[in-house]
MARTORMAR-191787 format. One record per residue: x, y, z of N, C-alpha, C, O, CB in turn; residue in one letter. Coordinates in steps of 0.02 Angstrom, whole numbers. Glycine has a CB too. Layout:
N
PT     n_c1     n_c2     n_c3    ca_c1    ca_c2    ca_c3     c_c1     c_c2     c_c3     o_c1     o_c2     o_c3    cb_c1    cb_c2    cb_c3   lumza
PT        X        Y        Z        X        Y        Z        X        Y        Z        X        Y        Z        X        Y        Z       A
...
***
This chain:
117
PT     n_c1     n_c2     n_c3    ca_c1    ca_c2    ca_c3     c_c1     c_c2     c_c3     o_c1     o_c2     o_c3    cb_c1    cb_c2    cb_c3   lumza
PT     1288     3252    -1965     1320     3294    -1916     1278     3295    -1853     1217     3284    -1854     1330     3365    -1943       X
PT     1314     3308    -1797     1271     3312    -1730     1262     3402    -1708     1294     3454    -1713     1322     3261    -1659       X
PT     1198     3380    -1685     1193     3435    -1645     1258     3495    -1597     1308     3473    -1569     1152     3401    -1604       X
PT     1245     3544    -1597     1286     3561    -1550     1268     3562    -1493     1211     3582    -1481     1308     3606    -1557       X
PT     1309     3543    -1443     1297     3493    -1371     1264     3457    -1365     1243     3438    -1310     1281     3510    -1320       X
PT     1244     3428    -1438     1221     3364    -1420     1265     3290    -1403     1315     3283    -1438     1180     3353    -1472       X
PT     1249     3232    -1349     1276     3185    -1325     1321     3146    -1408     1299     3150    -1465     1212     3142    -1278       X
PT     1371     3120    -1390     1397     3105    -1484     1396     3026    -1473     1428     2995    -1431     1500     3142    -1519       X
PT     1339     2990    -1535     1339     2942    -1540     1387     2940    -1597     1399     2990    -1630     1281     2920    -1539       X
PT     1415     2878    -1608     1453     2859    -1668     1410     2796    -1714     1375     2748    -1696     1531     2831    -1640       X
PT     1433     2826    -1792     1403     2761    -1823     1481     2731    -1851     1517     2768    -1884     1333     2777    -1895       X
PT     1498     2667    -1836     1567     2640    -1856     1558     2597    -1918     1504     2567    -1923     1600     2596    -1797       X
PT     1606     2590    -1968     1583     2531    -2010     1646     2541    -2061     1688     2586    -2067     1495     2536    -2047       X
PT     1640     2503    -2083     1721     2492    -2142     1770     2459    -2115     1770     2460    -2054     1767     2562    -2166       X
PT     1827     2420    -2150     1879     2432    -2129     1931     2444    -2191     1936     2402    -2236     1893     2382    -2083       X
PT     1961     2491    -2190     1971     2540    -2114     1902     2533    -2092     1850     2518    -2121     1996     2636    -2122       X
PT     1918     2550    -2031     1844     2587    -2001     1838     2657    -1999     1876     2690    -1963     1830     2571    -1927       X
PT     1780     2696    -2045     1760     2742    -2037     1708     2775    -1976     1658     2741    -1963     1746     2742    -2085       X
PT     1714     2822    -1948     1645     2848    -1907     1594     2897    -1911     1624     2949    -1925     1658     2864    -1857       X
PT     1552     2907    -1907     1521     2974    -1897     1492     3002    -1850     1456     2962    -1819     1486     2984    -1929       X
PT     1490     3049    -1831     1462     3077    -1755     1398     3102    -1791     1389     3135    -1842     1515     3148    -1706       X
PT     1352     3073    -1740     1295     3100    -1741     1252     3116    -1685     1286     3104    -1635     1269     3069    -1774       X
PT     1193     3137    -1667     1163     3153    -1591     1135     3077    -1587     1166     3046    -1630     1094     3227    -1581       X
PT     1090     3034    -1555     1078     2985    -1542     1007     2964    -1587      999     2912    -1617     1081     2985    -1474       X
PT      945     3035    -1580      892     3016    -1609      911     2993    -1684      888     2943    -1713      843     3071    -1604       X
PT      960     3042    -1711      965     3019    -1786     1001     2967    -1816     1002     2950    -1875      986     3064    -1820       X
PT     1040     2938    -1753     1099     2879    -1767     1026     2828    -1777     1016     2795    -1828     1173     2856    -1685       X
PT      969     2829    -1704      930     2797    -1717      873     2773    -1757      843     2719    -1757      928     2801    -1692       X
PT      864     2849    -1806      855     2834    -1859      877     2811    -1945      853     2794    -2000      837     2861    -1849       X
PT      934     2824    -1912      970     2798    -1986      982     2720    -1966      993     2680    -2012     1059     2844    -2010       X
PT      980     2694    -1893      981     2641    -1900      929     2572    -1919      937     2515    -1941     1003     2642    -1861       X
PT      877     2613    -1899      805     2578    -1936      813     2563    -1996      807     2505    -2017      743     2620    -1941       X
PT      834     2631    -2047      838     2634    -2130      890     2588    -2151      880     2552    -2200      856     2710    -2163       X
PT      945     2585    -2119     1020     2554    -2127      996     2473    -2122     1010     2430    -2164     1085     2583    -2054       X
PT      965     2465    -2074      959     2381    -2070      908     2335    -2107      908     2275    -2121      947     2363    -2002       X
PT      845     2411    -2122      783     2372    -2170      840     2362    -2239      847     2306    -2264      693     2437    -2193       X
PT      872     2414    -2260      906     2412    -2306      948     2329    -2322      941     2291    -2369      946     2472    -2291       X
PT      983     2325    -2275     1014     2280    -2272      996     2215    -2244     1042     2174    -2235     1054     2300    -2252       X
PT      929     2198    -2228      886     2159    -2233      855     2123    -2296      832     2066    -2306      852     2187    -2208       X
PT      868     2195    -2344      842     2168    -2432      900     2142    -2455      898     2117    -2511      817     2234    -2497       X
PT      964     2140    -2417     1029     2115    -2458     1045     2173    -2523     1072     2168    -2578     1011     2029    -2495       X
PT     1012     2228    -2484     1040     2294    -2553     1112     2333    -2512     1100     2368    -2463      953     2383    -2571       X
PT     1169     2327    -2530     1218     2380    -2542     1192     2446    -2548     1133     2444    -2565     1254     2368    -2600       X
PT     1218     2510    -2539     1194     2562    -2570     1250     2626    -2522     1279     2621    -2467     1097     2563    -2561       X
PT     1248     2668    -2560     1314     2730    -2532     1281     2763    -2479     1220     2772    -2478     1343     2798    -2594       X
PT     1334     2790    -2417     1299     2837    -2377     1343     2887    -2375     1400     2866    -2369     1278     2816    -2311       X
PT     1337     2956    -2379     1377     3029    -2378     1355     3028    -2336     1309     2992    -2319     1376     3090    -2420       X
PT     1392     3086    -2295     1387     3101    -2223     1430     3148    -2223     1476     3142    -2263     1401     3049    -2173       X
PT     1427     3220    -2171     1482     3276    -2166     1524     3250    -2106     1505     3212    -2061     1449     3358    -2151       X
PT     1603     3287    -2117     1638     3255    -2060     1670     3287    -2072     1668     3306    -2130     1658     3194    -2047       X
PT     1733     3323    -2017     1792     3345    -2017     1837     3378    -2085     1862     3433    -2098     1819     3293    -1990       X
PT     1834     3328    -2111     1845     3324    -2201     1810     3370    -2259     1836     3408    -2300     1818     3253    -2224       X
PT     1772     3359    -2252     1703     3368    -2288     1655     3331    -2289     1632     3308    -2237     1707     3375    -2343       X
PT     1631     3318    -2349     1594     3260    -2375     1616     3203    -2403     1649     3205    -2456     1560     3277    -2414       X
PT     1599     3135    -2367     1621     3072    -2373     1560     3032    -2386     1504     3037    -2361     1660     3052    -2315       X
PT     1587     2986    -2436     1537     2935    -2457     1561     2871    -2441     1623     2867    -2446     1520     2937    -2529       X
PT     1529     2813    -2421     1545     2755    -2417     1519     2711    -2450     1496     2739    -2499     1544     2740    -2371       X
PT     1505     2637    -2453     1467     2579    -2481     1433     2563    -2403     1460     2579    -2350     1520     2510    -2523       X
PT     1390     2541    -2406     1354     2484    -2364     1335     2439    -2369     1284     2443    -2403     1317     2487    -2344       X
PT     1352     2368    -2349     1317     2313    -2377     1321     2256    -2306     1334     2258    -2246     1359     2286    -2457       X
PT     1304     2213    -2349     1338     2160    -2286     1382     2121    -2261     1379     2079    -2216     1321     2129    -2275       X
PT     1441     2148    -2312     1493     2133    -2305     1539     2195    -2259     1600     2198    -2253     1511     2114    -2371       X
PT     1498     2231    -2237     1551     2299    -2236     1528     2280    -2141     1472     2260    -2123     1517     2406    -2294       X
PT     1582     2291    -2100     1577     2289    -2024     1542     2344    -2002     1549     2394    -2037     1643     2287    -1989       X
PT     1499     2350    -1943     1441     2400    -1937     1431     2394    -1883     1428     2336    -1861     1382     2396    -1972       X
PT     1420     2454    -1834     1418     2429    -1762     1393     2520    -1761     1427     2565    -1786     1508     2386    -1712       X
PT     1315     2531    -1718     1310     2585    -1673     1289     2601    -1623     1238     2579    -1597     1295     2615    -1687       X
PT     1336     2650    -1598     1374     2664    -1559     1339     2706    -1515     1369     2759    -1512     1427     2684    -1584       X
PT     1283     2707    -1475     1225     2755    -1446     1275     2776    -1402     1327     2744    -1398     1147     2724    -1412       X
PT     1262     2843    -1356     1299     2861    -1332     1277     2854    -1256     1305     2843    -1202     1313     2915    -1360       X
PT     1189     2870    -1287     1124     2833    -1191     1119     2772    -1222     1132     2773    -1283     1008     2874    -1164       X
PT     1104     2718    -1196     1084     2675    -1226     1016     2690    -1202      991     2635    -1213     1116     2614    -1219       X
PT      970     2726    -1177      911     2741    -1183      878     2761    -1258      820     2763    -1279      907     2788    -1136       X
PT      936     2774    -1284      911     2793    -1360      882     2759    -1404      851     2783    -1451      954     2810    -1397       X
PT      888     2698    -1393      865     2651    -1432      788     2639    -1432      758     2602    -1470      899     2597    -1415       X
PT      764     2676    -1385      698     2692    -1360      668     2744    -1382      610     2760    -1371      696     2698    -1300       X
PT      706     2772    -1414      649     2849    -1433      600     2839    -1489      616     2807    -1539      695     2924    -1463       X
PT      547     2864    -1483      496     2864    -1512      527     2891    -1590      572     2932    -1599      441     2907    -1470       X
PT      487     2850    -1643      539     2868    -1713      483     2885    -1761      430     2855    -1771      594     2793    -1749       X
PT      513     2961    -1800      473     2973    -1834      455     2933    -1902      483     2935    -1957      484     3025    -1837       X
PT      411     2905    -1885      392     2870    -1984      423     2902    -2059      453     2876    -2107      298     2886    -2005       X
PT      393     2987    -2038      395     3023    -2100      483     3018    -2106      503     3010    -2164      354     3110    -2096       X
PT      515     3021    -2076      591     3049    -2087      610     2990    -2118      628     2983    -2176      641     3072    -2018       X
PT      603     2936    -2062      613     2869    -2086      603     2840    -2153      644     2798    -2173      579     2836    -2053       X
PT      532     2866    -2206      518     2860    -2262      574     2909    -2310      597     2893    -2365      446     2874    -2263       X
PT      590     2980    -2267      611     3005    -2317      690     2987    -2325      719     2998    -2378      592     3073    -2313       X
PT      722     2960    -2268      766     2911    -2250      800     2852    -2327      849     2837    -2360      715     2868    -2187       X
PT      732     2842    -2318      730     2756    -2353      733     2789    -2439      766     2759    -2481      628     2692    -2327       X
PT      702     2841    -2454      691     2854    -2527      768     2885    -2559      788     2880    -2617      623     2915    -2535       X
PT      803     2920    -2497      870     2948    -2521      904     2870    -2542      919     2850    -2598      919     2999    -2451       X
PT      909     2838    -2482      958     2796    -2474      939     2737    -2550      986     2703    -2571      955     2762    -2386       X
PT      867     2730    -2586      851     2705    -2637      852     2721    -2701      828     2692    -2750      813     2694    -2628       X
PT      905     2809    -2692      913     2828    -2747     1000     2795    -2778     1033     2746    -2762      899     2909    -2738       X
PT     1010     2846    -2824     1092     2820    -2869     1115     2848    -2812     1156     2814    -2781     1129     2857    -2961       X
PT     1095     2919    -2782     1158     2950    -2742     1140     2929    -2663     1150     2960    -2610     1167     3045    -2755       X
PT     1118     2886    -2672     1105     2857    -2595     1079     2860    -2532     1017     2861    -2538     1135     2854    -2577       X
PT     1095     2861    -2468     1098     2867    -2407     1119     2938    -2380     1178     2955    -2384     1136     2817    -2387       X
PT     1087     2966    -2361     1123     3051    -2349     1067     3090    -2295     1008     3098    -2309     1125     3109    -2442       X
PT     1096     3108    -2241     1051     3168    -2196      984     3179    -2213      984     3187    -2274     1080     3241    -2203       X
PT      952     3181    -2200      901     3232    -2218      856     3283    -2148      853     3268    -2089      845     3184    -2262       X
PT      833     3332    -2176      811     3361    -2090      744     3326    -2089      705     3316    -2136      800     3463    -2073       X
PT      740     3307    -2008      688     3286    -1992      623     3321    -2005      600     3371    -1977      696     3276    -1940       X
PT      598     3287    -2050      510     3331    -2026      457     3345    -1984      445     3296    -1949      471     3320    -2049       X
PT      426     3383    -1974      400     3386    -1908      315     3340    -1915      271     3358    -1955      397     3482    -1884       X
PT      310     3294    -1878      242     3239    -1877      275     3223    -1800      322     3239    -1764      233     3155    -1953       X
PT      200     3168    -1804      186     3137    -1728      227     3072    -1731      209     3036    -1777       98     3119    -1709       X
PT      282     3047    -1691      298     2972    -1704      253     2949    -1681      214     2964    -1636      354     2940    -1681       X
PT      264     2873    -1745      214     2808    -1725      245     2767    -1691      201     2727    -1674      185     2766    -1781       X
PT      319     2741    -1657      314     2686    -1639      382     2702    -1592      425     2742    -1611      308     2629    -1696       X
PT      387     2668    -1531      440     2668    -1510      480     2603    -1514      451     2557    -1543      432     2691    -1457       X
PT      562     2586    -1481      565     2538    -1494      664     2517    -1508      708     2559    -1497      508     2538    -1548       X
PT      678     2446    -1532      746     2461    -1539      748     2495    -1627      700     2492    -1665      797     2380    -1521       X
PT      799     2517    -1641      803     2526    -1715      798     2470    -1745      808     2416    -1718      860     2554    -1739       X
PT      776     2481    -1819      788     2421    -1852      715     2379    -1849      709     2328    -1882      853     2381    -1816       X
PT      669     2400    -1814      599     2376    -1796      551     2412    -1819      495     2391    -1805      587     2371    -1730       X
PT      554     2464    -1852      481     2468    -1910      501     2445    -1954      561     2437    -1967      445     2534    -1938       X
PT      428     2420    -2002      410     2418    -2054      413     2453    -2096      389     2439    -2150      376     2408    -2054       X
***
């Protein structure tokens, strides 16, 4: 979910195509996790809140994927490691890929998504 008044990035993917609104820092961090992910050639589910409720999807690399920054300055924000780890451990469980609140640390790296380690 996004912030309130925060700028609405979209994450698109499926087809159908599904979306989710999110603020930009966290699109940009789920996109780091989303692509190391799919870098290993691992599939894996992502829930997400929306309009609906709660929706789950597949991810893999077969599934169409495109996001959707809303600055494209965003792609630049400094990214927190810790979230990012805690990111990567949901999305490596059975129940997958899912929100989590950011924790509060110093980011290590700035950069496009998809570029830490």
């Amino acid at each position: 979910m996004r912030k309130a008044g925060a700028a609405v990035a979209k994450l698109r993917f499926g087809s159908p195509e599904h979306c989710c609104e999110l603020d930009d820092r966290t699109l940009a961090h789920l996109a780091v996790v989303i692509v190391d992910e799919l870098r290993r050639n691992d599939g894996f589910p992502f829930t997400f809140q929306d309009e609906v409720g709660a929706t789950t999807v597949w991810l893999s690399l077969n599934v169409p994927l495109e996001f959707d920054f809303d600055d494209p300055a965003a792609m630049g924000v400094s990214i927190n490691r810790d979230w990012v780890l805690a990111l990567q451990r949901a999305a490596r469980t059975a129940h997958g890929l899912r929100l989590v609140a950011e924790p509060v640390s110093s980011p290590v790296t700035t950069g496009s998504p998809g570029g830490m380690r």
